[in-house]
DRENDO-1510 file (C-alpha; in Angstrom, 1 decimal, always signed):
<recs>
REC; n; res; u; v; w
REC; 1; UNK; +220.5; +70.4; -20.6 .
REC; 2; UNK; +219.5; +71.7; -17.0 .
REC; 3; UNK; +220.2; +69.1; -14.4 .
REC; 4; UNK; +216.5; +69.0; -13.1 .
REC; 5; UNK; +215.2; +68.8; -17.1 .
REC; 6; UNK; +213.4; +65.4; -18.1 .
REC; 7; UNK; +214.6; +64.4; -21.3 .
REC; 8; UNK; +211.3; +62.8; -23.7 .
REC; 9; UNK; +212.2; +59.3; -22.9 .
REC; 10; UNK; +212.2; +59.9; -19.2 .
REC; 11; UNK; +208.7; +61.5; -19.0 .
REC; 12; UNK; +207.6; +58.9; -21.5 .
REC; 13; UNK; +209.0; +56.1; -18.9 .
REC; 14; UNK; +207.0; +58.0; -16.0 .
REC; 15; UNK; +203.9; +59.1; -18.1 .
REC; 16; UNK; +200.7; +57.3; -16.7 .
REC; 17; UNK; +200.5; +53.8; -18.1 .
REC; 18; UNK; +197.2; +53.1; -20.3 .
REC; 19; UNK; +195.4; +50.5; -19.9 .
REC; 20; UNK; +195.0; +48.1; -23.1 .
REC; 21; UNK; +191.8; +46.3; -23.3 .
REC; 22; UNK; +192.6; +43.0; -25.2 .
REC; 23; UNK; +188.6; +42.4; -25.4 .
REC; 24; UNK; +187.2; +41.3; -29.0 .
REC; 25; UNK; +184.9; +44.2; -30.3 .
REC; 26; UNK; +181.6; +43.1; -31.6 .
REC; 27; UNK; +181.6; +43.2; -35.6 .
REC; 28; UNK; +179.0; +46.2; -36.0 .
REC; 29; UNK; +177.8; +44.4; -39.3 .
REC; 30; UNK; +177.1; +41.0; -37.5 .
REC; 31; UNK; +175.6; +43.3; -34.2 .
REC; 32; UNK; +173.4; +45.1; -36.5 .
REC; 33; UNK; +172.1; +42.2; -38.3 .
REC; 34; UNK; +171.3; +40.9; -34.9 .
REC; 35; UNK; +168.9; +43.5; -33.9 .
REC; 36; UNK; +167.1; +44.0; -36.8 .
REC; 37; UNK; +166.8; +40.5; -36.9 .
REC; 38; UNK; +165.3; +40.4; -33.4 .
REC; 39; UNK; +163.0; +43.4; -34.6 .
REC; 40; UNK; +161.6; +41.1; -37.6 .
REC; 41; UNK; +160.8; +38.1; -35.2 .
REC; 42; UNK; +159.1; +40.1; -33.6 .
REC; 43; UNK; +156.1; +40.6; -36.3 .
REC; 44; UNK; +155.3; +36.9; -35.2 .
REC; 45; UNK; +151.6; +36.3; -35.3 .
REC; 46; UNK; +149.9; +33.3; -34.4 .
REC; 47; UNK; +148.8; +31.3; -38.0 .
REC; 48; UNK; +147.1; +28.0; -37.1 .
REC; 49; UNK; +147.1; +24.7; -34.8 .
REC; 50; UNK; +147.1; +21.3; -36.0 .
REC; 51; UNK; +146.7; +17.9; -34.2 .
REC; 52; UNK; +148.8; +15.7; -36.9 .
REC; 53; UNK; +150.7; +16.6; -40.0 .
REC; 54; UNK; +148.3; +16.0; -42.6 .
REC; 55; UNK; +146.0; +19.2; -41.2 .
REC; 56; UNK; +149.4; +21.6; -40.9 .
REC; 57; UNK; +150.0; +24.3; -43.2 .
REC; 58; UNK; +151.3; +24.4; -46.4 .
REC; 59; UNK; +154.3; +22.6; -46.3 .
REC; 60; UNK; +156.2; +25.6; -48.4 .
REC; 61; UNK; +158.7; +28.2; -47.5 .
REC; 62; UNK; +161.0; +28.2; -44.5 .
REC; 63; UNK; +160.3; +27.2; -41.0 .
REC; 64; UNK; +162.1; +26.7; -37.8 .
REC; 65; UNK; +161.1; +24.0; -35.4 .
REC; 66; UNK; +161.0; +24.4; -31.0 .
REC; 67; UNK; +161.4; +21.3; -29.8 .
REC; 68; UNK; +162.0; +20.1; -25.9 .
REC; 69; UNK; +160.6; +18.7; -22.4 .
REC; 70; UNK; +157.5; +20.1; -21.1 .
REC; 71; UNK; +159.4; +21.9; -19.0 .
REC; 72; UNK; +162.5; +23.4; -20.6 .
REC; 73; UNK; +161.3; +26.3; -21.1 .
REC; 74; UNK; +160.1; +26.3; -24.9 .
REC; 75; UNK; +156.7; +28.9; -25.0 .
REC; 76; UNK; +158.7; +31.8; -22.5 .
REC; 77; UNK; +161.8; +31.1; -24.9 .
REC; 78; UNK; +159.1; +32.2; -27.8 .
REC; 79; UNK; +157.7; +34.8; -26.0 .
REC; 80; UNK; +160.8; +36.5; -25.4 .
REC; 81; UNK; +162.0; +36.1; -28.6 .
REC; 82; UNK; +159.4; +37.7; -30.3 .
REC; 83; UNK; +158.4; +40.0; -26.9 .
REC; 84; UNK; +154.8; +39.0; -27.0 .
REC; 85; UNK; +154.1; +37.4; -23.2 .
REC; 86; UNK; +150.7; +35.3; -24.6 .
REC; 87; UNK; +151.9; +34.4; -28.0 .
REC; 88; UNK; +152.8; +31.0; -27.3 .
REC; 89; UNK; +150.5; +29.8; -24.5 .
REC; 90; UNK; +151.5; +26.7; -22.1 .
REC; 91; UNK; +149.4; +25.6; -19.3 .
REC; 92; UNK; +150.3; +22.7; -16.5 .
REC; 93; UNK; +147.6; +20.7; -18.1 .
REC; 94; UNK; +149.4; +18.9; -20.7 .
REC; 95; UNK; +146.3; +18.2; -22.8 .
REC; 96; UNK; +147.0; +21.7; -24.5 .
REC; 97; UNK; +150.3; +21.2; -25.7 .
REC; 98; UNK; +149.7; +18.3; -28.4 .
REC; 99; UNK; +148.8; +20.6; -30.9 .
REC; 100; UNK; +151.5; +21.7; -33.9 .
REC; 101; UNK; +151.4; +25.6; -33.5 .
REC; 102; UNK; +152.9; +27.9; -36.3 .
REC; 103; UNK; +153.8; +31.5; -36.2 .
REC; 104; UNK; +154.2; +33.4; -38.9 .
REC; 105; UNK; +156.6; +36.1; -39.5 .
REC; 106; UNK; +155.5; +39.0; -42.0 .
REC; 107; UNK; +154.2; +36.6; -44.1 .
REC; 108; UNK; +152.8; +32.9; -44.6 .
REC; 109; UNK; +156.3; +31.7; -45.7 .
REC; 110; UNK; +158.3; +32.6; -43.5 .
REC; 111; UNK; +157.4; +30.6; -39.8 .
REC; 112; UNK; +157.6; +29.4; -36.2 .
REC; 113; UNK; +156.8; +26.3; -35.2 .
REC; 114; UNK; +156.3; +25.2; -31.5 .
REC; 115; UNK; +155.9; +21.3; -31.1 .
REC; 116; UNK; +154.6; +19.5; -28.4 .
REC; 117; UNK; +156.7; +18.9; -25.3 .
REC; 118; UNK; +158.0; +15.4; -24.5 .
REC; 119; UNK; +158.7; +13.8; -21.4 .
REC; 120; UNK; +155.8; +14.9; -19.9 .
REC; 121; UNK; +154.9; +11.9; -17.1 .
REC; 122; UNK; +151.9; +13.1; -16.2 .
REC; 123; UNK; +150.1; +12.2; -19.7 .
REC; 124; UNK; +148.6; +8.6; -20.2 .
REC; 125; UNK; +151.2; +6.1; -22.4 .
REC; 126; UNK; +148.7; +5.6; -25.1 .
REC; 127; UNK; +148.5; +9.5; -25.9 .
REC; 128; UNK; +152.5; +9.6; -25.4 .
REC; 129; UNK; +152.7; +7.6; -28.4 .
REC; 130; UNK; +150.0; +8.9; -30.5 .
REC; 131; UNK; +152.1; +12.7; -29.7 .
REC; 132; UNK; +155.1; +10.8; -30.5 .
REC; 133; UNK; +153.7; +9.2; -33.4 .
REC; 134; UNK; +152.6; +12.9; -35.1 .
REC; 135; UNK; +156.1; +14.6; -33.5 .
REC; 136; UNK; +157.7; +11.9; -35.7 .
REC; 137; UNK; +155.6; +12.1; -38.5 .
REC; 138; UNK; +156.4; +15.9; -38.8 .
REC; 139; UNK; +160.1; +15.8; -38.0 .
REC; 140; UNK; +160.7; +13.4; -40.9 .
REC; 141; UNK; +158.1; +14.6; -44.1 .
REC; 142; UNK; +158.3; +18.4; -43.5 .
REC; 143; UNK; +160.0; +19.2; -46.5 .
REC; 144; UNK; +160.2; +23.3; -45.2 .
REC; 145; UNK; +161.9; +22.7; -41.9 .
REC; 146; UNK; +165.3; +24.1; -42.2 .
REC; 147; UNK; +166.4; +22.7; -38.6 .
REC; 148; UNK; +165.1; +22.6; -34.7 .
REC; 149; UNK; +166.1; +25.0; -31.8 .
REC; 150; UNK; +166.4; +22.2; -29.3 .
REC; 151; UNK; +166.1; +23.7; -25.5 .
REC; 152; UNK; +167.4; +22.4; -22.1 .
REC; 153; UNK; +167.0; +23.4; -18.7 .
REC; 154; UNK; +170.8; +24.3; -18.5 .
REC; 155; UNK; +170.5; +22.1; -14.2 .
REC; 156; UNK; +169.5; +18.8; -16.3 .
REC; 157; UNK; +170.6; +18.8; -19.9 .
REC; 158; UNK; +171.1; +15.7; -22.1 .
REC; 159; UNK; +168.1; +14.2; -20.9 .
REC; 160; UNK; +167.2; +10.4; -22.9 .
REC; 161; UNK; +164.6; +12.0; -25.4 .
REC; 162; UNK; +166.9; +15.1; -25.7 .
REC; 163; UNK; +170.0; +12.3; -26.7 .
REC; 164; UNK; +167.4; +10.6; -29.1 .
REC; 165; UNK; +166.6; +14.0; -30.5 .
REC; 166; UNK; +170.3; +14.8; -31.4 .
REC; 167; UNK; +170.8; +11.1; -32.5 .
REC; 168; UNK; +167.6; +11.5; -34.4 .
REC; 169; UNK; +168.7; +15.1; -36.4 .
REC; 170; UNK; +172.0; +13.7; -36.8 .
REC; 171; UNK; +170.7; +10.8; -39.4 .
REC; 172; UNK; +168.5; +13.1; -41.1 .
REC; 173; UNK; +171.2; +16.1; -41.6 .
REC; 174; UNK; +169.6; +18.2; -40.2 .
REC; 175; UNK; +170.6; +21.5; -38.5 .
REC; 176; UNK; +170.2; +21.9; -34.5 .
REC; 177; UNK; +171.1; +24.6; -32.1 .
REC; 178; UNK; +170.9; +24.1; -28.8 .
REC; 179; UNK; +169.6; +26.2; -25.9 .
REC; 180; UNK; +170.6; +25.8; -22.5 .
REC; 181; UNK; +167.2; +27.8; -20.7 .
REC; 182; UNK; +167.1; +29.1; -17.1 .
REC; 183; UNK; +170.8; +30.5; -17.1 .
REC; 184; UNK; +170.2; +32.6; -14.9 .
REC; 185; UNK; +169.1; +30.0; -12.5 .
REC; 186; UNK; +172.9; +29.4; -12.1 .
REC; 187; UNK; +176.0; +32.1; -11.7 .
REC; 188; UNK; +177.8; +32.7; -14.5 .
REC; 189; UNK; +180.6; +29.8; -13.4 .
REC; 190; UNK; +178.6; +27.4; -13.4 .
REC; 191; UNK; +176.6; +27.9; -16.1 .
REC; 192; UNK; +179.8; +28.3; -17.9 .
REC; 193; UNK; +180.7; +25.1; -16.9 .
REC; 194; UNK; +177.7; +23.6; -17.7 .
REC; 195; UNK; +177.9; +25.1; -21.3 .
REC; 196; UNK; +181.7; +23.6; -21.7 .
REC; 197; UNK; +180.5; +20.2; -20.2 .
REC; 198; UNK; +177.9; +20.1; -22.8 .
REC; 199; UNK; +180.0; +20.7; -25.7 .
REC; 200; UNK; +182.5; +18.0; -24.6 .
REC; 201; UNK; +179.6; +15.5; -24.2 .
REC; 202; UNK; +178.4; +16.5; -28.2 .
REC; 203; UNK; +182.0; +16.4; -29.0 .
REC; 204; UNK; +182.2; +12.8; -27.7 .
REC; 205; UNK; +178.8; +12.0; -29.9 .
REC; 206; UNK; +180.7; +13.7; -32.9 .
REC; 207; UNK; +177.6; +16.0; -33.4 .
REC; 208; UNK; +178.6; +19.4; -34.8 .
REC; 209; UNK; +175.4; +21.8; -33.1 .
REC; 210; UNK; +175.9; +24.8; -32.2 .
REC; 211; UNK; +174.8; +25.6; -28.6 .
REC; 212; UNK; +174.1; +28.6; -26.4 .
REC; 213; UNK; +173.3; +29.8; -22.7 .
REC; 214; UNK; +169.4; +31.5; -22.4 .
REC; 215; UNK; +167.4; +33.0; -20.4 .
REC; 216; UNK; +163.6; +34.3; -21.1 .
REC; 217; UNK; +163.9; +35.8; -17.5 .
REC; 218; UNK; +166.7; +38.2; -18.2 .
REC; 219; UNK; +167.1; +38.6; -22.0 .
REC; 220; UNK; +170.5; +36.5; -21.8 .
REC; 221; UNK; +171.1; +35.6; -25.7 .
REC; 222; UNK; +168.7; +36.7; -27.5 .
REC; 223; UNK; +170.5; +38.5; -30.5 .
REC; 224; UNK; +172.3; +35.4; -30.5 .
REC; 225; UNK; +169.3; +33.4; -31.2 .
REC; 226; UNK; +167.6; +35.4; -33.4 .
REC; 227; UNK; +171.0; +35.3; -35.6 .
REC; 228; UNK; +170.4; +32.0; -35.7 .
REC; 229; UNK; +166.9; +31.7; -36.7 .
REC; 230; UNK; +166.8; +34.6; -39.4 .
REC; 231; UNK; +170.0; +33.0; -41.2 .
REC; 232; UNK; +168.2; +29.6; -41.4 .
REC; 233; UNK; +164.7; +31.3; -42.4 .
REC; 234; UNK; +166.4; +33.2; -45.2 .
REC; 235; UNK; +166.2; +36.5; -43.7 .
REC; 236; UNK; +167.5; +39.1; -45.8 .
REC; 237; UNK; +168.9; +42.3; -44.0 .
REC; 238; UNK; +166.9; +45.8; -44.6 .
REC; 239; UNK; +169.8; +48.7; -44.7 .
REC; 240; UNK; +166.6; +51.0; -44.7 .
REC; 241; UNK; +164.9; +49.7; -41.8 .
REC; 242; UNK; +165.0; +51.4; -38.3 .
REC; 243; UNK; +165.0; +49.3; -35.7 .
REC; 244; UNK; +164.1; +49.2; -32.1 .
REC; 245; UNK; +167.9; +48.9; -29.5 .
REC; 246; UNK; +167.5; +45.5; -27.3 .
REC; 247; UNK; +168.4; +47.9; -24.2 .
REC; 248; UNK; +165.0; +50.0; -24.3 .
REC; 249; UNK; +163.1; +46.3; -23.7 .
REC; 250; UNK; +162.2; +45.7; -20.0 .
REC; 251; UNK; +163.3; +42.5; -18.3 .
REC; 252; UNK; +160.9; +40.0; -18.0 .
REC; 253; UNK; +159.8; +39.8; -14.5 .
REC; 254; UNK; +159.1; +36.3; -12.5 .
REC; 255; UNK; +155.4; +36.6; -13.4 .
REC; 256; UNK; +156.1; +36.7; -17.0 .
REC; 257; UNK; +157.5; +33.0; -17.3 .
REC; 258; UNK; +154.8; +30.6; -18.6 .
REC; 259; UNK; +153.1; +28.2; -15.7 .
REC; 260; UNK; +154.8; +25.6; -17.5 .
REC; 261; UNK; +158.1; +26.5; -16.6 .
REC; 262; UNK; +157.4; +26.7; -13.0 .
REC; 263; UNK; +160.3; +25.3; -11.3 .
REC; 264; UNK; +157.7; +23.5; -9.0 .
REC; 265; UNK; +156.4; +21.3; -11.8 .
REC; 266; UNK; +156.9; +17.7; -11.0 .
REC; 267; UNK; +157.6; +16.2; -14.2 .
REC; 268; UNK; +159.6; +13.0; -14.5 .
REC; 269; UNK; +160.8; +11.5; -17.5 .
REC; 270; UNK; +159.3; +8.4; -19.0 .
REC; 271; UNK; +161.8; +6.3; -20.8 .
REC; 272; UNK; +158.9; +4.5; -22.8 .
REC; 273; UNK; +158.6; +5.1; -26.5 .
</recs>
């Protein structure tokens, strides 16, 4: 061999070095159930209103239940999910938000639900408990709820009627998934941190939910939620259908997120019952 000649193994030993990404790939199975998933959520159409359970649909089929403070973030969460800005309405006056809404999805069996927001201070003790009364009503005789989507504003989780709604779904057996809303009110420490602290604190309670970081704002877990829901509402996956990719949607601008989410709202928590 010529004195100056590289043997294999030396050029190999010089070659560039490639870099090896370790990262997890996304299963394209679970990916594309994802986003067709979000794609059917988002036939939702408004169905009816009622005041108290006796006047609420047909207590058939599959539904999913929003529950949360007045100001967790529940109607933009909605909106987002099914990319309709006035589908579920909120205003600061909390004299709108004792109504039972339902949403259907393609058809009657199939729904939505978005319940009244607790916590709300501003609203006069006797209606508390006649909101808490019908919120109780529903959450224990609604034979077609097949679990809640429980929201937090990710700065003040674990709030005392969140904690009673956890302790509360935890008797029954019933399935919650947790959303920590307004992640992208934090950097992504933080609201990592917050996520981790949450899970430790559910850990310590021994309740098994499963738990996520939102945001209506920016789009932040929405496949992931939509997952969620179309497993629990018996979704079955369409091999023929085209669907729309999450990455042609616009991000929600500031103006978007419902008045009851403003960050501004003073609303304190009322321990009463």
């Amino acid at each position: 061999m010529h004195r100056y000649a590289k043997s294999k193994d030396t050029k190999a030993r010089l070659a560039p070095k490639q870099k090896i990404s370790y990262e997890k790939q996304p299963d394209p199975a679970i990916t594309g159930y994802a986003v067709q998933s979000l794609n059917w959520l988002r036939q939702a159409e408004f169905l009816m209103s009622a005041p108290k359970l006796a006047l609420c649909v047909e207590d058939t089929g599959y539904e999913i239940a929003f529950a949360g403070r007045s100001n967790a973030g529940k109607s933009s969460a909605i909106n987002a999910l099914t990319n309709q800005k006035q589908l579920a309405r909120a205003s600061k006056k909390p004299g709108r938000t004792q109504m039972i809404n339902f949403f259907s999805l393609g058809n009657p069996n199939q729904r939505l639900v978005d319940l009244p927001g607790y916590g709300y201070a501003a609203v006069p003790e006797e209606m508390k408990r006649v909101w808490q009364k019908e919120l109780e009503n529903y959450l224990i005789h609604r034979e077609s709820l097949q679990g809640l989507v429980l929201l937090m504003d990710i700065r003040h989780p674990l709030q005392h009627f969140d904690l009673m709604m956890l302790e509360w779904a935890h008797s029954r057996k019933l399935f919650v998934h947790i959303l920590l809303t307004k992640a992208d009110k934090l950097n992504r420490g933080p609201a990592s941190k917050a996520l981790i602290e949450v899970k430790q604190a559910l850990k310590k309670m021994k309740l098994q939910f499963s738990i996520q970081l939102f945001s209506s704002l920016n789009k932040q877990g929405l496949e992931e939620l939509a997952s969620v829901m179309a497993g629990r509402l018996h979704y079955i996956l369409d091999d023929n259908k085209q669907v729309i990719d999450i990455n042609s949607i616009p991000e929600a601008s500031d103006a978007d997120i419902d008045d009851a989410d403003d960050d501004s709202e003073d609303i304190v928590e009322s321990d009463t019952p």
